[in-house]
C-alpha positions in Angstrom: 118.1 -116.4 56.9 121.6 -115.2 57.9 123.8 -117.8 58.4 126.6 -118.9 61.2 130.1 -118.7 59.7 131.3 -121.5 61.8 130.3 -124.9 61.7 127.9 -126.9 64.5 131.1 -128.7 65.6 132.8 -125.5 66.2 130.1 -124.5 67.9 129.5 -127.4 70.2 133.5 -127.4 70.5 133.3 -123.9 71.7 130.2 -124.3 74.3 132.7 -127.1 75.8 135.5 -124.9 76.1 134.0 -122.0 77.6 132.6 -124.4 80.5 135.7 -126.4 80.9 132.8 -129.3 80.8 134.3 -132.9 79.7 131.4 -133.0 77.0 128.4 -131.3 75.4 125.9 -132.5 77.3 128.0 -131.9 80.6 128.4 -127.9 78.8 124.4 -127.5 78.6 124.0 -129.0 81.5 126.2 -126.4 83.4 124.8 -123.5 81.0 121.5 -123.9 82.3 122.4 -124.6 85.9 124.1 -121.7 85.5 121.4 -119.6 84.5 118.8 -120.6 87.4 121.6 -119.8 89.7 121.2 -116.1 88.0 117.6 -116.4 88.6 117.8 -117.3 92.3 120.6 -114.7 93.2 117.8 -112.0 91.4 114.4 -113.8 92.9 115.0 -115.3 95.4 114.2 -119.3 96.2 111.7 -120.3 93.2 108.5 -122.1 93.9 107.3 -124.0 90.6 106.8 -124.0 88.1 109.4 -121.5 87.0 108.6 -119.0 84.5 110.3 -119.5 81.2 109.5 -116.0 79.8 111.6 -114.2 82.9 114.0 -117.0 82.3 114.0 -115.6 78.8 115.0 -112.2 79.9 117.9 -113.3 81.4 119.4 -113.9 78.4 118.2 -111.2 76.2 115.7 -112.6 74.8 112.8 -110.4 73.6 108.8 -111.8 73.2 107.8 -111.5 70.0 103.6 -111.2 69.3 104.5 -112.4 65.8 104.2 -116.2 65.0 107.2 -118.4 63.6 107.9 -118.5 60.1 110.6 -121.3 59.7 108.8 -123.7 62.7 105.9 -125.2 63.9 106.5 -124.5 67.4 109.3 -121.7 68.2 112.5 -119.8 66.8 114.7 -117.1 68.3 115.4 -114.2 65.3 118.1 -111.7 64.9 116.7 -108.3 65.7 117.8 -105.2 64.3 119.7 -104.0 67.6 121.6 -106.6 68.4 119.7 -108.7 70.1 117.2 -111.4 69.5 113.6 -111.9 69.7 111.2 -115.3 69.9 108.6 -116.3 68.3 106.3 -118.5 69.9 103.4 -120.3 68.6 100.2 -119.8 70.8 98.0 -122.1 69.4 100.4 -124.8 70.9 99.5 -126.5 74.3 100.7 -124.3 77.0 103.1 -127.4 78.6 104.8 -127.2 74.9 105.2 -123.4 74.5 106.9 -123.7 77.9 109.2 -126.3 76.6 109.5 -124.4 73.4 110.4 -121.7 75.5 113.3 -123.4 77.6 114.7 -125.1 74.1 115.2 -121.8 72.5 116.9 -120.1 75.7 119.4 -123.0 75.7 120.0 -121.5 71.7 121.4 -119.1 73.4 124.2 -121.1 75.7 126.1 -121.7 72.5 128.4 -119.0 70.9 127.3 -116.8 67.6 123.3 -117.8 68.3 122.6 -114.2 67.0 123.4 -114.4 63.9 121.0 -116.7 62.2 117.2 -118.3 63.1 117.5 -121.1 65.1 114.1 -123.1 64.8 113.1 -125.9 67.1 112.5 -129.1 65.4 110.1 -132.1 66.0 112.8 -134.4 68.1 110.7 -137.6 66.8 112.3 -137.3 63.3 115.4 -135.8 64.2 118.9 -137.7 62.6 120.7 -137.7 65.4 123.9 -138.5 62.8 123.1 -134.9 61.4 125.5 -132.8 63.1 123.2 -129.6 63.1 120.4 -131.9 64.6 123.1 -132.7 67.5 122.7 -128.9 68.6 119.1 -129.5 68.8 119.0 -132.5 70.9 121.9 -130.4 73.0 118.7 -128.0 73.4 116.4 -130.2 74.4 118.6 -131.6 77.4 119.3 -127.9 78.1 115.8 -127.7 78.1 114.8 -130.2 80.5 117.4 -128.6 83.5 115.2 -125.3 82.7 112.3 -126.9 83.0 112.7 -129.0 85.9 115.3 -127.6 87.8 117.4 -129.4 90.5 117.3 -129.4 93.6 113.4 -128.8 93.1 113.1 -131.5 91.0 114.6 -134.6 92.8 112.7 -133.6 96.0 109.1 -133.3 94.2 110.4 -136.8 92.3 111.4 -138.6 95.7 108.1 -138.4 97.3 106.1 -139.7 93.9 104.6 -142.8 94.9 102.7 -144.1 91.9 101.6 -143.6 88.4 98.4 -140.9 89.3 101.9 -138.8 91.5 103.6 -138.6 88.2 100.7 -137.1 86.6 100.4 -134.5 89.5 104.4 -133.9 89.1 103.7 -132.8 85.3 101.0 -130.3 86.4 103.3 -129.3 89.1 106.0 -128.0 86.6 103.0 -127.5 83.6 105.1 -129.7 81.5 103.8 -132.8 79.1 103.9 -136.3 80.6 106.1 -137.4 78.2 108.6 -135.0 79.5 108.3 -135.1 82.8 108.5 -138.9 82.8 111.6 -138.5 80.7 113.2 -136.4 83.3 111.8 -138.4 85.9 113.9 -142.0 85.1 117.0 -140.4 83.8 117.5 -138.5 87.4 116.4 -141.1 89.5 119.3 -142.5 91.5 117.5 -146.4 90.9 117.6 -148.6 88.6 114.5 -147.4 86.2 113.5 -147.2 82.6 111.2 -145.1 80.9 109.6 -146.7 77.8 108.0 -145.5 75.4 105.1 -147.5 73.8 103.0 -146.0 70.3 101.4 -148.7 68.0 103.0 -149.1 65.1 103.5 -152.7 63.2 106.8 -154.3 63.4 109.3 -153.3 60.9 109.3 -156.1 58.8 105.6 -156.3 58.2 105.8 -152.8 56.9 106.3 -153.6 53.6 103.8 -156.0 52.8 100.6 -155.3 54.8 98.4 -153.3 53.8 99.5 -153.1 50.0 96.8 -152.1 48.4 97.7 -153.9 45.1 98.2 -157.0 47.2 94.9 -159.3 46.8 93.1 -160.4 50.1 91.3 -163.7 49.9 89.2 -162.7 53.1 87.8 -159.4 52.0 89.5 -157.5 54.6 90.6 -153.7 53.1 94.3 -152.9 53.4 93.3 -150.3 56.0 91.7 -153.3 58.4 94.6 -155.5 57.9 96.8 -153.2 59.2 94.7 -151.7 61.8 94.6 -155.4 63.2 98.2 -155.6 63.2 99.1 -153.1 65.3 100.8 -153.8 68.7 101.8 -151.9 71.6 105.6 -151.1 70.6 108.6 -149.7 72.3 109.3 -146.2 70.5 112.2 -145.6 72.7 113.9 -145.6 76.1 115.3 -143.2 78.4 117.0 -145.5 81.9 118.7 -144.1 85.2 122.5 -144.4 85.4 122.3 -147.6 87.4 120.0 -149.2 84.8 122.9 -148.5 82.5 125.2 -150.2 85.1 122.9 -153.2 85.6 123.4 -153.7 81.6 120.0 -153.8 80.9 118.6 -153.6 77.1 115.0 -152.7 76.0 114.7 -153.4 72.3 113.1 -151.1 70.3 109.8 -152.3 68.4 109.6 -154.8 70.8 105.8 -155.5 71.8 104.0 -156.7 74.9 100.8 -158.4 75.2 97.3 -157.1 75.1 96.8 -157.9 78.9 98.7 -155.8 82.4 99.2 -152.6 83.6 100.7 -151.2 80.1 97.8 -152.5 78.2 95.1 -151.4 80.7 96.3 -148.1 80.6 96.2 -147.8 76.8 92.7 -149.2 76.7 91.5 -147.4 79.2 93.1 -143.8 79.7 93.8 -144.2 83.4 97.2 -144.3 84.8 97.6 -147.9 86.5 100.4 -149.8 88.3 101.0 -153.1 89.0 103.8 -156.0 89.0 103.9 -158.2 85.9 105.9 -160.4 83.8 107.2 -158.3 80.5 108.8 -160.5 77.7 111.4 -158.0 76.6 114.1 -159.9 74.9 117.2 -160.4 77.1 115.4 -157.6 79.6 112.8 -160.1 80.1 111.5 -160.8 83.6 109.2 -159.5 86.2 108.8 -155.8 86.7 107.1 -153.0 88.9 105.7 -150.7 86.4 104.4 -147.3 86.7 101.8 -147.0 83.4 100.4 -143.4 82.3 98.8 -142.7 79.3 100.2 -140.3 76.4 98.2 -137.6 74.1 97.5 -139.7 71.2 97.3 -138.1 67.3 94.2 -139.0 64.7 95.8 -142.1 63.4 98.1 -143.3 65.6 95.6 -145.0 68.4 95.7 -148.9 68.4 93.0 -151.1 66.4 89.9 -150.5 69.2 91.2 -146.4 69.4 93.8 -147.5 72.5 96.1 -144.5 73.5 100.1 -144.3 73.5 102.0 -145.2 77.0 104.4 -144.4 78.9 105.6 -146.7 81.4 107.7 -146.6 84.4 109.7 -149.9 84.7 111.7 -151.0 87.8 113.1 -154.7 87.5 112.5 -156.8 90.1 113.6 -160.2 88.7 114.9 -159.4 86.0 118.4 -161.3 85.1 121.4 -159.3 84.6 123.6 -160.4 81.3 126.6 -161.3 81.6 128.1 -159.4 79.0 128.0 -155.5 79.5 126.6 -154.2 76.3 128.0 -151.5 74.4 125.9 -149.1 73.2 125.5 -146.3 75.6 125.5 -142.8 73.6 128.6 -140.8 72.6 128.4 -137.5 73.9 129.8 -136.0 70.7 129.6 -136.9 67.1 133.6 -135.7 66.6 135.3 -137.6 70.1 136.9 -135.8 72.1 135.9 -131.8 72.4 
């Protein structure tokens, strides 16, 4: 694999210098704006979904037939004239070969991308303290403005009216759920959440159930004891920039109760929507909630083979702290760029 000779800050430092950007994700942002402006002035206005292979082209980029070597999903290789090539994986769902797609086009936004692989990586078990992982999340936002492109998008996402129009706005731009909904609350101009539920245990019963050197006076298996355990958990969040302003804090691991919208959805498949009561810490209060239901992996269903949600959340009497809290993202590991 032939290696950059400068380092990912440099990089990143670079990409914000050549767009005059005030940070990173400003710089990607613009990249890809950038480059559906390019599409437009050569096509014409777009209907969706846009197609990431011309998009592709654009930049140089040459389909490979081959599959990837260093990735599960998609890499962009060094070719021997200069240029550089991807490599797809086909046996992927077609809504994550298109994302694939867009991720490794946005590769291609930052300076030197063709001299080594660049390989797109699972973002679940990403460190985003890794600064080489930073590039990759840089991607995955650049990926998302490729994917979903404004103006197109905020028109499609204004007339969405409930959970079953959010499904209809992922087939719209053939993208997952889980990234349309993503997009969806962090361009809404409200004050929304999206949150993320998988079940999982909570952190501190990880280490001592379901030890299988630990005796059980009831006869239950290790595997039962922590199949029972599970609860409907906050992964993770993504808000709208007025749910930042509100101050509002969704803890992570934080679980809701087996009953509502969220619950109903994971039981039964079926987007739902409804107003209820979520005990979420200092968050906690009545809600509107949006719930739609997640691919789900072997394994990671809930006790009675429940899926994985995602949830739309608008507070409705919800009380606002009275302490801003601090812990909003820095848009660069190194400060200023």
């Amino acid at each position: 694999m032939i290696q950059s000779g400068r380092s990912t800050e440099d990089l990143v430092k670079e990409l914000v210098r050549s767009t005059g950007a005030i940070d990173p994700l400003a710089a990607i942002r613009q990249k890809a704006r950038e480059l559906i402006q390019t599409y437009v002035a050569s096509f014409g206005e777009p209907t969706m979904p846009l197609n990431m292979d011309v998009l592709a082209s654009l930049r140089g980029i040459v389909r490979s037939d081959e599959m990837p070597l260093h990735s599960p999903d998609a890499e962009l290789v060094p070719s021997s004239n200069g240029g550089v090539t991807i490599r797809v994986n086909v046996d992927r769902p077609k809504t994550r070969q298109r994302f694939s797609v867009a991720h490794e086009i946005s590769h291609t936004f930052f300076p030197d991308y063709i001299t080594k692989v660049w390989c797109r990586t699972d973002a679940r078990y990403r460190d985003r303290a890794n600064p080489n992982e930073y590039i990759e999340m840089l991607c995955d936002i650049g990926a998302a403005e490729l994917l979903f492109p404004d103006p197109w998008f905020s028109k499609d996402a204004a007339v969405v009216a409930d959970a079953n129009g959010l499904v209809r706005l992922a087939t719209t731009y053939q993208a997952s759920r889980e990234a349309t909904i993503r997009r969806y609350a962090e361009t809404s101009p409200a004050s929304v959440a999206a949150a993320f539920f998988v079940w999982k245990l909570k952190p501190t019963q990880e280490s001592r159930i379901g030890r299988k050197e630990q005796r059980n006076f009831f006869g239950v298996t290790p595997e039962q004891e922590v199949c029972d355990a599970l609860r409907l958990r906050i992964e993770y969040t993504i808000v709208s920039e007025a749910f930042k302003t509100d101050s509002y804090f969704l803890p992570k691991d934080k679980s809701i109760e087996n009953d509502g919208p969220i619950y109903r959805t994971a039981s039964t498949g079926l987007p739902a929507e409804d107003e209820c009561f979520l005990d979420l810490g200092q968050a906690a209060g009545g809600y509107r909630v949006w719930a739609i239901p997640l691919w789900t992996a072997d394994g990671e269903a809930g006790s009675n083979g429940e899926n994985a949600v995602a949830a739309i959340l608008w507070p409705k009497s919800v009380k606002k702290p009275r302490h801003r809290r601090s812990g909003a993202v820095a848009p660069s590991l190194w400060g200023k760029v």
